[in-house]
C-alpha positions in Angstrom: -26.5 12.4 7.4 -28.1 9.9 9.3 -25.3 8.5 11.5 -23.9 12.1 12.6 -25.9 15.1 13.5 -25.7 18.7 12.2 -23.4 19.5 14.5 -21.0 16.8 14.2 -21.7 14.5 16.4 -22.7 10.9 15.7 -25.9 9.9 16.3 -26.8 6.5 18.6 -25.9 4.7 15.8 -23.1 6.0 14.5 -21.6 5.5 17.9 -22.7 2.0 18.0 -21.0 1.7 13.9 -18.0 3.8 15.5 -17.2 1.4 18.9 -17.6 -1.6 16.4 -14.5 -0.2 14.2 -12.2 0.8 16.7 -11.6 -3.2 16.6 -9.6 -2.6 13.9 -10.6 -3.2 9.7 -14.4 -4.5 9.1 -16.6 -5.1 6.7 -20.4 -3.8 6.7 -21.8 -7.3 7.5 -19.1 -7.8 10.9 -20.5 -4.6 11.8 -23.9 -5.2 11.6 -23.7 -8.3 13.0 -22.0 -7.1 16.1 -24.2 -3.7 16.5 -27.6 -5.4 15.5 -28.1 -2.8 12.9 -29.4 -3.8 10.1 -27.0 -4.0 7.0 -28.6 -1.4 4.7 -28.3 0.8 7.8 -24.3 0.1 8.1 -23.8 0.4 4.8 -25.3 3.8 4.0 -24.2 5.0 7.8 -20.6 4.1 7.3 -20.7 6.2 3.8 -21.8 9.0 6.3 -18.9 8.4 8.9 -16.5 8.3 5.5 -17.5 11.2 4.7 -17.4 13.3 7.5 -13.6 11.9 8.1 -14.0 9.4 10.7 -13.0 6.9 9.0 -11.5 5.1 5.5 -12.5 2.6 3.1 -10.0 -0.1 1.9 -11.4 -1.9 -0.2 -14.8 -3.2 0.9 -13.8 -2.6 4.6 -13.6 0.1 7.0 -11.3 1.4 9.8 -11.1 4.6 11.9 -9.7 7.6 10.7 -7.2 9.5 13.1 -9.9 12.0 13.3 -12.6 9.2 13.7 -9.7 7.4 16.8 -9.9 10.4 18.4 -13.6 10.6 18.2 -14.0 7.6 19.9 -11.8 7.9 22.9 -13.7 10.8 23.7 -16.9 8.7 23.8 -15.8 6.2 26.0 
């Protein structure tokens, strides 16, 4: 996965996509907008995060997981 390593972790990126959802419900484009990443990035690097349980789509947003919450706090 590109946006979280092997062992679990997210990558610079992932952080970046991460920090930007802990504002709450966005879409791919707020994201990348806010990150500088470009949108295909987002887009396939939030699939990732999804997947690995950090966070939920509704509908063609995202937001943080519990799992994905925690995650973060223990970034900052």
């Amino acid at each position: 996965m590109g946006c979280i390593s092997p062992d679990g972790t997210p990558t610079e990126s992932g952080k970046k996509m991460l920090l930007a959802l802990q504002k709450g419900l966005r879409s791919p484009q707020d994201i990348a907008k806010e990150t500088g990443l470009p949108l295909f990035r987002v887009r396939s690097g939030l699939r990732d995060i999804a997947v690995a349980g950090l966070a939920e789509q509704k509908d063609d947003s995202y937001e943080l997981s519990p799992k994905g919450t925690e995650l973060v706090a223990s970034l900052l």
